[in-house]
N, C-alpha and C positions, 0 to 999 in steps of 0.2 A: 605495729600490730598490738605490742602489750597496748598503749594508751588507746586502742579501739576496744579493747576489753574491760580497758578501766573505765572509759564512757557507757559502757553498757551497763556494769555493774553498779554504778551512780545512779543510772537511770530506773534501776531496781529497785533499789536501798530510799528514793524516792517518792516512788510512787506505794510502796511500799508504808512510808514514814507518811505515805497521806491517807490510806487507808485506817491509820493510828489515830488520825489527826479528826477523822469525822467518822466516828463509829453509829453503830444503829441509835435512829434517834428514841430518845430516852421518855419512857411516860413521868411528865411532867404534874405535878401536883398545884391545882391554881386557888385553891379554895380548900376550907374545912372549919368548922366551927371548934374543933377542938383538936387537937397532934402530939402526940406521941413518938418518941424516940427508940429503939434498942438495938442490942446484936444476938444475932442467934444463929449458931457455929460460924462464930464469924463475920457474917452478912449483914450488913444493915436494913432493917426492917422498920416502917413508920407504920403508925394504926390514927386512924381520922377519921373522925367523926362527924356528924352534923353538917349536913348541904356542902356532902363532898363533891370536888371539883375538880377531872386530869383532863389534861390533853394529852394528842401526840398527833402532829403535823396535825390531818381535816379529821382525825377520828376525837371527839368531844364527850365524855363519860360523865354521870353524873350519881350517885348514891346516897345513902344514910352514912354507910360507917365501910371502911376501905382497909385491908394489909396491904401495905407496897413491899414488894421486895425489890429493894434499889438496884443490888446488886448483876441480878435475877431480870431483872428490866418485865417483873409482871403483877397484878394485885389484884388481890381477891374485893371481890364486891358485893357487897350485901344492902338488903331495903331498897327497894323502888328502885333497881338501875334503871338507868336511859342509857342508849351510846346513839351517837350519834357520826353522821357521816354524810355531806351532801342531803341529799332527798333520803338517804335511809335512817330510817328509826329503828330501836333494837328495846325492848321492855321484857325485864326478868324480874323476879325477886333474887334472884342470887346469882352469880357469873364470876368468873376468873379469864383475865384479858392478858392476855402473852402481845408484850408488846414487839417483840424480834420477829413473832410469825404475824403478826397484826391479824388477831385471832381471838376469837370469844367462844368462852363456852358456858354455856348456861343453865341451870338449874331450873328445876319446878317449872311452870307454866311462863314459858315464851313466844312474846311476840315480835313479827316483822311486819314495818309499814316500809313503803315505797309510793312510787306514784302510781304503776302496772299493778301492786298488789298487798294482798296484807297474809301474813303468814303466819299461822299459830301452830304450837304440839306442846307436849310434854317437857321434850330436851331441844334443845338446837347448838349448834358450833356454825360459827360466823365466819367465814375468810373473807376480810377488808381488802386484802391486794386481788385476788380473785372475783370479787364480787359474789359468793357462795356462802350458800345455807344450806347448813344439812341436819335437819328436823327428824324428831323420834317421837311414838308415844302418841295416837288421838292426831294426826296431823293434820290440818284443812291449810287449803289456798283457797282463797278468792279472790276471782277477779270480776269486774263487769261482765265480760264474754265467756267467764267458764267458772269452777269448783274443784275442786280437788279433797279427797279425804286419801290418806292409806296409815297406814302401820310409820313406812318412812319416807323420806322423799327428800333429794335433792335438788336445789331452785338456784338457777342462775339467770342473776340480777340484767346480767347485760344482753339476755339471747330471750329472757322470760322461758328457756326453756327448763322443763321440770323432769324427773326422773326417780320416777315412783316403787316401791314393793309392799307388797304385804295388805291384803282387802282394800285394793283399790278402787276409790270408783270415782269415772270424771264424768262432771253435768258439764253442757254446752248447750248452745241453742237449738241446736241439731242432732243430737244424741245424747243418752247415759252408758258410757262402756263401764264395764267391771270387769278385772283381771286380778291376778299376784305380780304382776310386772306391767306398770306402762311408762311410756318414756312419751312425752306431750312436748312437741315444738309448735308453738302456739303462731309465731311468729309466719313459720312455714305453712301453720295449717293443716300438719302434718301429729298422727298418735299411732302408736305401735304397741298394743298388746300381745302379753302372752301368758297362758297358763292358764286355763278355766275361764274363756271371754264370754260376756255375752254383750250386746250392745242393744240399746230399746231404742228406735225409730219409725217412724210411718208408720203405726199401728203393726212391728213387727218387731223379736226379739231375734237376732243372730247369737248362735253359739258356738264356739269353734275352739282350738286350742292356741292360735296367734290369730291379729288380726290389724293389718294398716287400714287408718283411716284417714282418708285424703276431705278436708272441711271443704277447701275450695272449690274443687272439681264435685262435690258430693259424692263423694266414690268411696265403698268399700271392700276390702278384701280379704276373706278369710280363708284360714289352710287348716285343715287337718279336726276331722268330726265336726266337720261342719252340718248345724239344723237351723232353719227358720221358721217360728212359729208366727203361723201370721193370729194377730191375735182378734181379729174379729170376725174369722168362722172356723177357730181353731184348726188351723190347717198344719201342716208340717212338712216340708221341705228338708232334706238333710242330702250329702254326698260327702266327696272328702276336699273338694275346694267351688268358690262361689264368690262372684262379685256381684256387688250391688252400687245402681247408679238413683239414688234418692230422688236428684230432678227431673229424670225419664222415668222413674216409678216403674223399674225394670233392673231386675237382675236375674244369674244362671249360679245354675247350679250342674256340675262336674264327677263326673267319677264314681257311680254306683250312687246313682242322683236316683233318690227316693220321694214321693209325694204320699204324703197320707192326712186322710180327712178323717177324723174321728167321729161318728157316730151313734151306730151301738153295734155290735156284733157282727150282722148281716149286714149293714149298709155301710161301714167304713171303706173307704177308697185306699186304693192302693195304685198306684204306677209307679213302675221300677223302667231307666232309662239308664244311658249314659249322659245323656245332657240334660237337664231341664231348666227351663224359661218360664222367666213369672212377669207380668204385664199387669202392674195395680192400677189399669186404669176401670174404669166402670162401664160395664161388670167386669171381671178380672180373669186372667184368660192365662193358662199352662199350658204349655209347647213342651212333650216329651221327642228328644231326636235318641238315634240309633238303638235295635233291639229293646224296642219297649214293649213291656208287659203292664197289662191291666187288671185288675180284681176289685167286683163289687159286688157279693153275694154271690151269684149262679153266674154275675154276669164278667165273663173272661173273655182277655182279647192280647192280640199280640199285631203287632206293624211296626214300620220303622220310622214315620211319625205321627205324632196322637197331638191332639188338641183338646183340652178339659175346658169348660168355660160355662158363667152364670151367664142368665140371660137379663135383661133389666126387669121380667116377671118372675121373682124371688124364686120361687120352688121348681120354677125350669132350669135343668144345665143340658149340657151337651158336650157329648164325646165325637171328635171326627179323626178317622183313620184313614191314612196313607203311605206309602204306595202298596197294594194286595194284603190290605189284613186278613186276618181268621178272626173271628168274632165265635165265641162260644156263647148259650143262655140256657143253663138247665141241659136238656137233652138236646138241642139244637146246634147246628156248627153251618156257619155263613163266612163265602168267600168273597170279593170283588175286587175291582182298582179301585175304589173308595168305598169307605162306610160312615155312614153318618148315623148317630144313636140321639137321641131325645130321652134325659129323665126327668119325671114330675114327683116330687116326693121323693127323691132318690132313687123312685122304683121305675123301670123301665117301660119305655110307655111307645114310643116308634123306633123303628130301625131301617134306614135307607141306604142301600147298595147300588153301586153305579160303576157302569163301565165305561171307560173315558177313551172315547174311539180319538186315536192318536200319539194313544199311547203305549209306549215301545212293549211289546209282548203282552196288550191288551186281553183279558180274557170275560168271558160272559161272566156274571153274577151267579152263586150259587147256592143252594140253601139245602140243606138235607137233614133228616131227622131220623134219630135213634131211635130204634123199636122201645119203649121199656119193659115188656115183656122180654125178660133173659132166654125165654124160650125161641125168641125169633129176633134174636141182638143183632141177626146179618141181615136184617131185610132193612133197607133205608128208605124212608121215604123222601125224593128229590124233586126240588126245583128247581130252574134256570130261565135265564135269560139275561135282558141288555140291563134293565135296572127292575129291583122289590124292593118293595115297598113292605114292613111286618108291623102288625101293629099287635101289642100286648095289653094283658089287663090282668094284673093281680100273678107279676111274673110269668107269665102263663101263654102262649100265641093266643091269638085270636083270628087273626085275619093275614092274609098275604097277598098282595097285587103284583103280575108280572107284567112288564113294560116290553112293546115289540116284539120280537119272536121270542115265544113261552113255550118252554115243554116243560113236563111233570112225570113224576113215576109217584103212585101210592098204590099199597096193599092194603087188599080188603081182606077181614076176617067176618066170621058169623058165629054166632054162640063159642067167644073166643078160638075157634078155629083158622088156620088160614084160609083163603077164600079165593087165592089167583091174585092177578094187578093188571090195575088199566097203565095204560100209557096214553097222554094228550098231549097234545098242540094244538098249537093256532098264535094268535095275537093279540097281546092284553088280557091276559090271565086273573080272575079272580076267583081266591081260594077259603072258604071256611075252615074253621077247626071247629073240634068236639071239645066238651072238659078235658076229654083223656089226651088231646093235644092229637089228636087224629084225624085224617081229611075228612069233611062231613059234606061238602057242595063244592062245585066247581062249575063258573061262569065263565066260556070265553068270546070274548068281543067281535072278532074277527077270524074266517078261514079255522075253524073248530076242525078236529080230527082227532079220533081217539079209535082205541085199542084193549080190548078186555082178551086178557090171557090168563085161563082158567089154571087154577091145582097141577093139574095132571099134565100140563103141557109147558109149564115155569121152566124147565129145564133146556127149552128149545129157542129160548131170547135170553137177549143180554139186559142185567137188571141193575145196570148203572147208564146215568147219562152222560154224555163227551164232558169230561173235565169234572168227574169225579175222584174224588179225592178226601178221605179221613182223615185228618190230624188228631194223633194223640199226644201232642207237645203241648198241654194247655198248662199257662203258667201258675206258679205254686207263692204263697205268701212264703218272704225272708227278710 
């Protein structure tokens, strides 16, 4: 037993006594035009001059004028360094090389070459056994496929990956993001911002407070105040998350997903949704889904999905509503299972309602109009049937076409008095209006029937039509 204890304790005392025997290898001095001896507390210290020249194993240094501290295993380096290492170049005017951590730190304006890239900033510290750089100060990377500037940035030699803070901002072929934090795995194809992002692509700027972006796949993904400004009809999209897929020239938008078109006061667009979809293809086409709301001057509308879109004749767009919107315009308030609107100039110019037989709790189309006289605010004048047709001019009705079985209620007055109301039917209804937005002619095509019920006798019929219905939930800009 003791002599299996004295064997191990040999085997100690040896491996040991070899640790002694090859300590960290030492920066070796190969060259100098001039050298220098001394001690100082102790330590030996050389100072050399003129087409200095160290090794240490693959790392190769080269300067004007060097302190070694032997002892210390490190030396200071001044004028022109070069270090050298494999494929890596290392250019300072002044730097301090620790040979035990095989480590460089460097002074004043630094640069790194490699074959993936070249690396400048202010300061930099080199880790040779890590492959690491870590840059301060004005920093830029460049490489063929990308840019890099920030404050600071960490670059690893063997992953090409980089890791940025402080006004950052990477160019690529495919986008410019800017953040306070990105982290670029180039390799992967893969960038992860955070902190104030915005990203310029496809004629659009995303902003959000993080954001991955996927190179490969063209895919990006922002969280939290997310806006996209499309920047060629100033448009703006914002919610609080949104991906975007660059080679489908389609992305959504999530979560108190907002659209707004800036114009001037009256005509600025508004939809408010919880999902919205954008289709860059030509002309470029917005899908608002659940509880969406609409605002464009007088013209409001609410559904649970809206379709916004240009037409390839520049000053036409179009709004279409489904399933059963409400459409407000001014004094006017229109129901159906679909709405289809047309604007020219931004100003509204047709509106088509349709009833889609087949569809589950299908209901007739319905149009009714607010007195604007507050003295007679309860008398509605109503339309109905299977599908109207409105046509506007100058915000204003103009005309109304009722499709297949049409009935009508309007009240007439006479030297602003009230006057009684007719009621009509038949099929295929066409309706005039007055300036004042008042019935003024009524054509019907087929099977005509109508009904004049005077003043004095209003009290003895009922003065709404089947599937009348007021909505006062018209939506509000937020």
């Amino acid at each position: 037993m003791t002599k299996c204890y004295f064997g191990i304790l040999t085997a100690v005392v040896l491996l040991l006594c070899s640790f002694q025997a090859y300590p960290q290898d030492k920066i070796e001095l190969k060259k100098s035009d001039k050298l220098t001896g001394k001690t100082v507390d102790g330590k030996s210290v050389r100072e050399a001059s003129g087409n200095v020249h160290f090794v240490q194993g693959n790392v190769i240094v080269y300067c004007d004028d060097a302190v070694q501290y032997i002892d210390g295993n490190w030396v200071e380096l001044k004028g022109n360094v070069r270090i050298y290492q494999d494929t890596l170049s290392l250019f300072t005017s002044k730097a301090t090389y620790f040979g035990n951590e095989k480590k460089a730190i460097c002074e004043g304006t630094v640069t790194l070459k490699d074959p993936n890239a070249t690396l400048r900033a202010n300061h930099g510290v080199y880790f040779f056994n890590e492959a690491k750089a870590v840059f301060t100060g004005d920093v830029i990377i460049v490489n063929p496929a990308y840019r890099i500037t920030s404050d600071e940035l960490t670059y690893m030699r063997g992953t090409e990956d980089s890791y940025s803070k402080g006004n950052v901002v990477v160019h690529s072929d495919s986008a410019v993001i800017k953040a306070e934090y990105i982290d670029f795995y180039k390799r992967a194809g893969k960038t992860f911002a955070r902190n104030n992002v915005s990203v310029e692509k496809d004629s659009s700027v995303i902003y959000s407070d993080t954001l991955t972006d996927l190179s490969f796949e063209k895919k990006s993904i922002a969280v939290g105040n997310v806006r996209i400004l499309n920047l060629r009809n100033n448009l703006i999209v914002s919610g609080n998350y949104a991906e975007n897929f660059s080679a489908l020239k389609y992305s959504f938008v999530r979560d108190n997903a907002k659209l707004v078109q800036v114009e001037n006061e009256n005509d600025t667009l508004f939809i408010y949704s919880k999902l919205l979809e954008t289709f860059r293809t030509i002309p470029e086409r917005y899908v608002a889904k659940e509880n969406v709301e609409i605002i464009r001057g007088n013209f409001l509308a609410k559904s649970d999905t809206a379709v916004f879109a240009r037409t390839s004749v520049k000053e036409l767009e179009y709004i279409s509503l489904f399933p059963r919107p409400v459409v407000w315009q001014d004094n006017l308030q229109l129901t159906a299972d679909s709405v289809y609107a047309e604007l020219t100039n931004r100003k509204l110019s047709y509106v088509y309602a349709k009833k889609l037989d087949g569809f589950p709790g299908t209901k007739n189309s319905f149009l009714l109009v607010v007195n604007r006289d507050t003295f007679f605010s309860e008398r509605y004048d109503q339309i109905t049937g299977k599908d109207i047709k409105i046509k506007f001019e100058n915000d204003s009705i103009k005309s109304v076409e009722v499709y297949k079985n049409s009935s009508s209620i309007y009240f007439t007055y006479e030297n602003f008095k009230a006057n009684g109301v007719n009621f009509v039917n038949g099929e295929n209804m066409y309706i005039s209006f007055d300036e004042n937005q008042k019935v003024s002619k009524i054509r019907i095509e087929k099977y005509p029937k109508g009904q004049y019920v005077p003043e004095s006798k209003m009290k003895t019929v009922l003065l709404t039509l089947p599937g009348f219905i007021l909505r006062t939930d018209k939506p509000g800009k937020r």
